[in-house]
N, C-alpha and C positions, 0 to 999 in steps of 0.2 A: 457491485453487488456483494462481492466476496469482503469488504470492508462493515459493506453496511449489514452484514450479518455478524459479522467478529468485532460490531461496536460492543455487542452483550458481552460481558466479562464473565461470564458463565461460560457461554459457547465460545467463545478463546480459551478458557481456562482447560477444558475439555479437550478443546484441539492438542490446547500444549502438553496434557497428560498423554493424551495418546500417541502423541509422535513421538515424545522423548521417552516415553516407559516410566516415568516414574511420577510421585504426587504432585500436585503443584499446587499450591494456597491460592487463598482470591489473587484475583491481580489487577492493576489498575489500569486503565487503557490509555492513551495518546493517542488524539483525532492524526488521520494521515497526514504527514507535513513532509514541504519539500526543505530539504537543506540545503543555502547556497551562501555560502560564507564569502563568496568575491566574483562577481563574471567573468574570473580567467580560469574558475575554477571548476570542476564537474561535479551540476547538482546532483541529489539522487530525491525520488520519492521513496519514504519508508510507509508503506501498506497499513501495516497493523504494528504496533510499538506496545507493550507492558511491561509494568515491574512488578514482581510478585513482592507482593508484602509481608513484609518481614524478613526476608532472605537481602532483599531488594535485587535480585534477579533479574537481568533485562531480557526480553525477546522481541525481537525483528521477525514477522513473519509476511513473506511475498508470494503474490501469484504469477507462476511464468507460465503462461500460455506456449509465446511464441519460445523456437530454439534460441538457446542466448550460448554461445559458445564460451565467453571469457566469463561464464558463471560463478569459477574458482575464485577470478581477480573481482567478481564487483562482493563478492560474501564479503573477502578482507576489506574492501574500503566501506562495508555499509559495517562491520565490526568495529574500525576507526570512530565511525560517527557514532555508536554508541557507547562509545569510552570517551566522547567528547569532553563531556560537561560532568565527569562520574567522580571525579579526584580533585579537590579543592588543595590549593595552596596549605603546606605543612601537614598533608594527610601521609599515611604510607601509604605502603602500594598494597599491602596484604588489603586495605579496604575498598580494590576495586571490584565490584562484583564481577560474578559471570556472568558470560556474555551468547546468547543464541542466535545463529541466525538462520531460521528455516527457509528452505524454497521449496513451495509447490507446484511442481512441474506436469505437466500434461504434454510431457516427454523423459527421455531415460540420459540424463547427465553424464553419467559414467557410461551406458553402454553395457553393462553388466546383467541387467535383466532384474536389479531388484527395487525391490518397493520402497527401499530406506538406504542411505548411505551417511552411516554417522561418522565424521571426520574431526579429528583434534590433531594437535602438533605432538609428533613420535620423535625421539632419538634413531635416525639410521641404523647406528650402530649396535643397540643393542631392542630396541622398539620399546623403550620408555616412554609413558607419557610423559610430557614437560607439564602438564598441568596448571596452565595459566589464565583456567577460566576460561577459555575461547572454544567457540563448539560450534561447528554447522553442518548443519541435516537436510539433504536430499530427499525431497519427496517426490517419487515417481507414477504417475498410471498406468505406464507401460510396464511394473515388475510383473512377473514370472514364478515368483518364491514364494508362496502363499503361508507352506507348513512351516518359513521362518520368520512371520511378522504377525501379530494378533490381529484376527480373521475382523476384528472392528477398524482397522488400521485399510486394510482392504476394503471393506465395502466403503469406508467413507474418498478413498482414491479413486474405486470405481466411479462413485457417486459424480466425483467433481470431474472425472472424462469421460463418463457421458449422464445425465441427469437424471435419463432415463431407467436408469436401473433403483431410482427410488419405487419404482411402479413393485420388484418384486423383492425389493433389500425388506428384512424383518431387523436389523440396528437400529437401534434406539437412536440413535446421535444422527444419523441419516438423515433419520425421518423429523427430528426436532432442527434438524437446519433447513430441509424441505419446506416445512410447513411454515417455517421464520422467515424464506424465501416469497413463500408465496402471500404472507400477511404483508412484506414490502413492499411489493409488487402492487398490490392494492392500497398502499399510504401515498398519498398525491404528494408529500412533501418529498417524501425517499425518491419516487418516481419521477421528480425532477430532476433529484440530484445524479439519479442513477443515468438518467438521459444525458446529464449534463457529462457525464464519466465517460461514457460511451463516448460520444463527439471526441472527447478531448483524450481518449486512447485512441481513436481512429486518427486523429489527425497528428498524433504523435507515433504511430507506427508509420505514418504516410510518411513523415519527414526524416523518419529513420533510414529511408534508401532515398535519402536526396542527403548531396553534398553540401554541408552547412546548413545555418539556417538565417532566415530574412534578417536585417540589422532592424533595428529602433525598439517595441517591448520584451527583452529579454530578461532582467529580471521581476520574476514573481511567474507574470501570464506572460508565455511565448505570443507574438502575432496570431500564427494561425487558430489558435486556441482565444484570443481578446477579442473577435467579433464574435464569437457564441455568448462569452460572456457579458457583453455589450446587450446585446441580441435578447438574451434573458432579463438579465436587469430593467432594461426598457418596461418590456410584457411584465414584471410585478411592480414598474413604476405605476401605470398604468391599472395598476390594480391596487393603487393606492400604498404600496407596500414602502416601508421605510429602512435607512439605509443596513438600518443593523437588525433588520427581517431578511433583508435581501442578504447579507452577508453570512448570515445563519445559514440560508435557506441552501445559496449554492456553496458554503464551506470554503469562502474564499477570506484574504484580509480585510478587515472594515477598512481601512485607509483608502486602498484600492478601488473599493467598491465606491464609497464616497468620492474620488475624483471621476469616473463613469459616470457615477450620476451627477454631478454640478457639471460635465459639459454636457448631458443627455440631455438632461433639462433647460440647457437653451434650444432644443430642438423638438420641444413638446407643446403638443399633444402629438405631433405627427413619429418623434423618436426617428429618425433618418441615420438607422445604422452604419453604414458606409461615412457618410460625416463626421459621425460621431467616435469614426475609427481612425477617421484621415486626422482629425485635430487629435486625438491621443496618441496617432504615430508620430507628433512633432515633440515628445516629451516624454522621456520614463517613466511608468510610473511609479508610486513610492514602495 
């Protein structure tokens, strides 16, 4: 949900003036993507991705619900992956842009009690910034420190730990993500996907307190995650739906999608999900 609201590049652009305090031009969005450059290596999901235009600015913005303790170490490796692809062969370095990486936390990171904690790289010794473009910002629900963060910075924290305080918030930004919430809510296509979200964060926190995970779909769709999306595909096969409807619809890869459905479809009309999991567990898919 918190994506399929910050697809509008308006209400991202708004979010990112108000966490960082200062202006921020249009900016251009990137659908959520996982990055997984080798399976010996540790993908990440980045949330929300923009580059503001004209600065060419990057921002990584995540939602953390749950407590995530090594929070420090996953900022720097999701700051890595946005300097991935920024610096071409023969450029200098003065042309990498800066780089943010937010987290929205609905818990307190540092412990401190505040609403914001804005972190860059300092000199020990004399507390210099190094200034090297790298910048990431704690967003908490649990601060404390009202009279040092703008009172629109609060209610939209309050907002996101607990929903219910849209009933009596008078912010504007609030109430335009409220009501952007509740028009989703009602669009059957978001309302899949958002279902579709839902499963596949329940079933990735589930496997988060299990050691390892199953061998055979690992890259792209994990197992536990490939019979939802088996599962769904069918039900829009079935509704006549085509392969790059379907891949739209649940924001998965067409290639993917397209090997699901050429083995689903030797199993139709009836679609016999479990079958149609066991033969795609004998092969990765693309």
């Amino acid at each position: 949900m918190f994506y399929a609201v910050m697809s509008d590049p308006e209400q991202c652009r708004r979010l990112l003036t108000l966490t960082l305090d200062m202006e921020i031009e249009t900016v251009t969005l990137h659908r959520e993507e996982t990055i997984i450059y080798h399976p010996d290596y540790h993908g990440i999901r980045l949330d929300v991705t923009a580059v503001e235009n004209g600065t060419r600015r990057r921002f990584n913005v995540e939602m953390q619900a749950q407590i995530e303790k090594e929070i420090a170490r996953r900022s720097r490796y999701y700051h890595s992956q946005l300097d991935s692809d920024t610096l071409l062969a023969g450029h200098d370095y003065d042309e990498l842009p800066d780089t943010y990486v937010i987290f929205i936390c609905d818990f307190d990171p540092v412990g401190a009690g505040l609403y914001r904690y804005s972190l860059e790289m300092t000199c020990r010794e004399t507390g210099t910034a190094l200034n090297d473009g790298i910048y990431t910002i704690f967003l908490s629900t649990k601060g404390k420190n009202k009279d040092a963060v703008p009172p629109e910075l609060v209610s939209f924290l309050e907002y996101v730990g607990d929903p219910s305080t849209r009933e009596r918030s008078k912010d504007s930004f609030v109430r335009s993500l409220d009501t952007q919430i509740s028009t989703i809510k009602r669009n059957r296509e978001w309302r899949g996907k958002y279902m579709l979200m839902e499963l596949m964060m329940a079933e990735e926190r589930k496997e988060g307190h299990e050691e390892g995970r199953e061998e055979g779909i690992e890259e792209g769709i994990p197992r536990g995650e490939l019979r939802k999306v088996i599962d769904l595909c069918c039900r829009k096969l079935i509704k006549g739906k085509s392969v790059e409807e379907i891949a739209d619809a649940l924001e998965c890869d067409i290639s993917q999608i397209r090997t699901i459905v050429n083995v689903a479809q030797k199993y139709a009309p009836d679609y016999d999900v479990d079958r149609i999991l066991e033969e795609l567990s004998e092969e990765p898919l693309p």
